[in-house]
C-alpha positions in Angstrom: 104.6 106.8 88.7 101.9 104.1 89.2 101.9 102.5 92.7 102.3 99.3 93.3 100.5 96.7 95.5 100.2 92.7 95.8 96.7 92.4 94.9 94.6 89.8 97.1 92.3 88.9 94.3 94.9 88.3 91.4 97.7 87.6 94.1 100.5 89.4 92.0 102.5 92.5 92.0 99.8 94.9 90.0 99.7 99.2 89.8 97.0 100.0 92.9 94.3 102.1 93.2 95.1 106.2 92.5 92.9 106.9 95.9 90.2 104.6 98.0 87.5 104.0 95.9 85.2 104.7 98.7 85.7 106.5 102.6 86.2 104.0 105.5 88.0 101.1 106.6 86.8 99.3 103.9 88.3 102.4 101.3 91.3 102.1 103.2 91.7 98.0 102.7 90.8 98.4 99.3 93.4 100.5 98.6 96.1 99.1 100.4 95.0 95.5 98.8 93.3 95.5 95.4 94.9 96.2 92.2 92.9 98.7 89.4 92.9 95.7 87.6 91.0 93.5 90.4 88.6 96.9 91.1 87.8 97.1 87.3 86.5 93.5 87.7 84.6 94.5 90.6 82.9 97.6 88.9 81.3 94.6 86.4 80.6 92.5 89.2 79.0 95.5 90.2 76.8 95.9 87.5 76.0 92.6 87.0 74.8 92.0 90.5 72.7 95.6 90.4 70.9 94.6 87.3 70.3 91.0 88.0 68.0 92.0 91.6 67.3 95.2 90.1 68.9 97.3 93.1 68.7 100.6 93.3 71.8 103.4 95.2 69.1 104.9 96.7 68.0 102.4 98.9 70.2 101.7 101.7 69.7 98.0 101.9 71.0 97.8 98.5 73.7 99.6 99.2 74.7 97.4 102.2 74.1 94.2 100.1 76.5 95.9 97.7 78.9 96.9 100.1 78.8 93.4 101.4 79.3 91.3 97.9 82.3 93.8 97.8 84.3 92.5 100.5 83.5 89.1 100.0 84.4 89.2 96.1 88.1 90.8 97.4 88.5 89.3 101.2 87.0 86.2 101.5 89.2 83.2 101.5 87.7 81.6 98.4 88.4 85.3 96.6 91.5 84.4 94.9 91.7 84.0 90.7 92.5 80.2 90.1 96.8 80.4 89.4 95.6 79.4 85.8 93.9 82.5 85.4 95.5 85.1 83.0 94.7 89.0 83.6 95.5 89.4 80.5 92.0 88.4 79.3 90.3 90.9 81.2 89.3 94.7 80.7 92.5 96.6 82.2 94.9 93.4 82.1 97.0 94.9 79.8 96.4 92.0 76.5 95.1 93.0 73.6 91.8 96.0 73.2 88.2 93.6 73.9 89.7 91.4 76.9 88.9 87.9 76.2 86.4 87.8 73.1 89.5 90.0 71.3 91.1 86.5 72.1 89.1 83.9 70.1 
């Protein structure tokens, strides 16, 4: 059975994490406070943030810039989804295969 937690980012009742995503404090938080959902949207934040200033893992001040856009995109007071917003429309929210372009 999937565990449940309130999510910070979507601020509903979501299923959680199977383990932290990462060792640390900052595992632990993410665990205890972000949905799968919320993480699957930070994985393409992720990516989108990696290819845009062409970071590389290796480097450890890309690593702590990336560490760093991760807790602001879940913790930081602005970090909410607008109450309009539907997870639905996203990869993982449960709507139909495609997320929002499956939509239109």
């Amino acid at each position: 059975m999937a565990r449940t937690v309130h999510c910070v980012k979507l601020d509903r009742d979501l299923p959680g994490l199977e383990a932290p995503p990462l060792g640390g404090e900052l595992g632990q938080r993410i665990f205890d406070n972000v949905s799968q959902q919320a993480w699957e949207m930070w994985e393409q934040q992720a990516t989108l943030l990696m290819n845009h200033y062409g970071l590389s893992m290796g480097d450890p001040e890309s690593r702590k810039f990336l560490r760093e856009q991760m807790e602001e995109f879940f913790f930081a007071p602005e970090a909410k989804m607008p109450a309009e917003f539907d997870p639905a429309t996203v990869k993982g929210g449960g709507g139909s295969k495609g997320g929002a372009a499956a939509k239109k």
